[in-house]
N, C-alpha and C positions, 0 to 999 in steps of 0.2 A: 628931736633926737637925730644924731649924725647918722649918715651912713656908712656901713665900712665896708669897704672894696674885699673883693677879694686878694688882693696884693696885702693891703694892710692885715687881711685875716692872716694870712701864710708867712709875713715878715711876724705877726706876733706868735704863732708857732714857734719859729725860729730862734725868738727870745728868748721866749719861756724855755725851750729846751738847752739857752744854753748857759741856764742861771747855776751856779756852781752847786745847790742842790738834787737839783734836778738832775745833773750829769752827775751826780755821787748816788742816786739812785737808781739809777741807769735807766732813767725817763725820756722818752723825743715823742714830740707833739707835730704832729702834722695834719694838714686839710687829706678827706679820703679823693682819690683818684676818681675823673668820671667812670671807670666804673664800676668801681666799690659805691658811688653814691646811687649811682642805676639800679646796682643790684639791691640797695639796702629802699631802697623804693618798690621792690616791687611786695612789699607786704611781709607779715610774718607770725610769729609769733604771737601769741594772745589769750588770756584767761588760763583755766587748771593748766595747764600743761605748763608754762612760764614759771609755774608756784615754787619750785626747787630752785632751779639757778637765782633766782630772784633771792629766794633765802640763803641760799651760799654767797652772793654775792654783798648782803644785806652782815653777814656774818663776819666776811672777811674788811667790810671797811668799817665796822664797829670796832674789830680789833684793832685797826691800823690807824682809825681816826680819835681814838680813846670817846669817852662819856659825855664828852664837854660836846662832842659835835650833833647837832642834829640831822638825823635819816629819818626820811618818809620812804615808809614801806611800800610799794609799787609791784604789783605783777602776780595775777592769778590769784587773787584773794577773792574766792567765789563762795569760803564756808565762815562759821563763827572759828572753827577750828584751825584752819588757815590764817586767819588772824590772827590768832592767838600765836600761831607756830613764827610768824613774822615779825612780830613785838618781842618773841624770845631769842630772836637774832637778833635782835640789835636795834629796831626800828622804834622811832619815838612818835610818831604818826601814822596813821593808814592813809591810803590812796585808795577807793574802791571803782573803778570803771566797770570792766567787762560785766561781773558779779552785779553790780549794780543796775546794768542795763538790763541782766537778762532777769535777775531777782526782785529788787525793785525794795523799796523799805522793808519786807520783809529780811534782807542780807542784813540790815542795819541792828535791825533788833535782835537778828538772831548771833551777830555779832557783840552789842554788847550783854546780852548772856554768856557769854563766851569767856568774858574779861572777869578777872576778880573782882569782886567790888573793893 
C-alpha cells in the first residue's frame, strides 16, 4: 500500500472541492487544523447519549443518498428499541460497540426480538 503525505491529502481536498459539483453545492473539503485535530483527540461522545444525532444524522443522508445507497447504523445502539429506531432512519445494517461491550449477546438477542420477523 502507498503512503500518502499529508501534502498529497490536502492537494486532494483541493480537488475534490473544486469539481464543478461540489462548488454547485456549495461543498469544500479540507484536512482539520492542529487544533481541531487535538481537540477531537481528546475523547468524547459515546453509547445512549450519541443515539439521536446518530439517527438524525442516519435520517438526513437516507434522504439525500436515496435507497440504492448503503448506511450502517453507528452510535448509541444500547437497546433492541434503539435498533429498531435506527433501521427506521434509514440504516441498512447495525454497528453494535459500546451496548455490546457493556451487554454482551444478551444486546444481540434482545435486538433481534426487536426486529420484525
Amino acid at each position: 500500500m502507498d503512503c500518502v503525505t499529508w501534502l498529497d491529502a490536502r492537494e486532494f481536498c483541493k480537488r475534490l472541492s473544486a469539481l464543478p459539483e461540489e462548488k454547485a453545492a456549495g461543498r469544500t473539503y479540507r484536512l482539520p487544523t492542529e487544533a481541531e485535530w487535538e481537540f477531537a483527540q481528546r475523547g468524547g461522545l459515546s453509547g445512549a447519549p450519541l443515539h439521536p444525532l446518530s439517527v438524525k444524522l442516519i435520517s438526513q443522508l437516507r434522504a439525500e443518498l436515496g435507497a440504492a445507497f448503503p448506511i450502517i447504523g453507528v452510535g448509541g445502539i444500547v437497546t433492541g428499541t434503539l435498533a429498531r429506531e435506527t433501521l427506521r432512519a434509514g440504516a441498512n445494517l447495525l454497528q453494535v460497540y459500546t451496548g455490546f461491550a457493556y451487554r454482551g449477546p444478551a444486546l444481540l438477542e434482545e435486538i433481534m426480538r426487536a426486529l420484525p420477523a
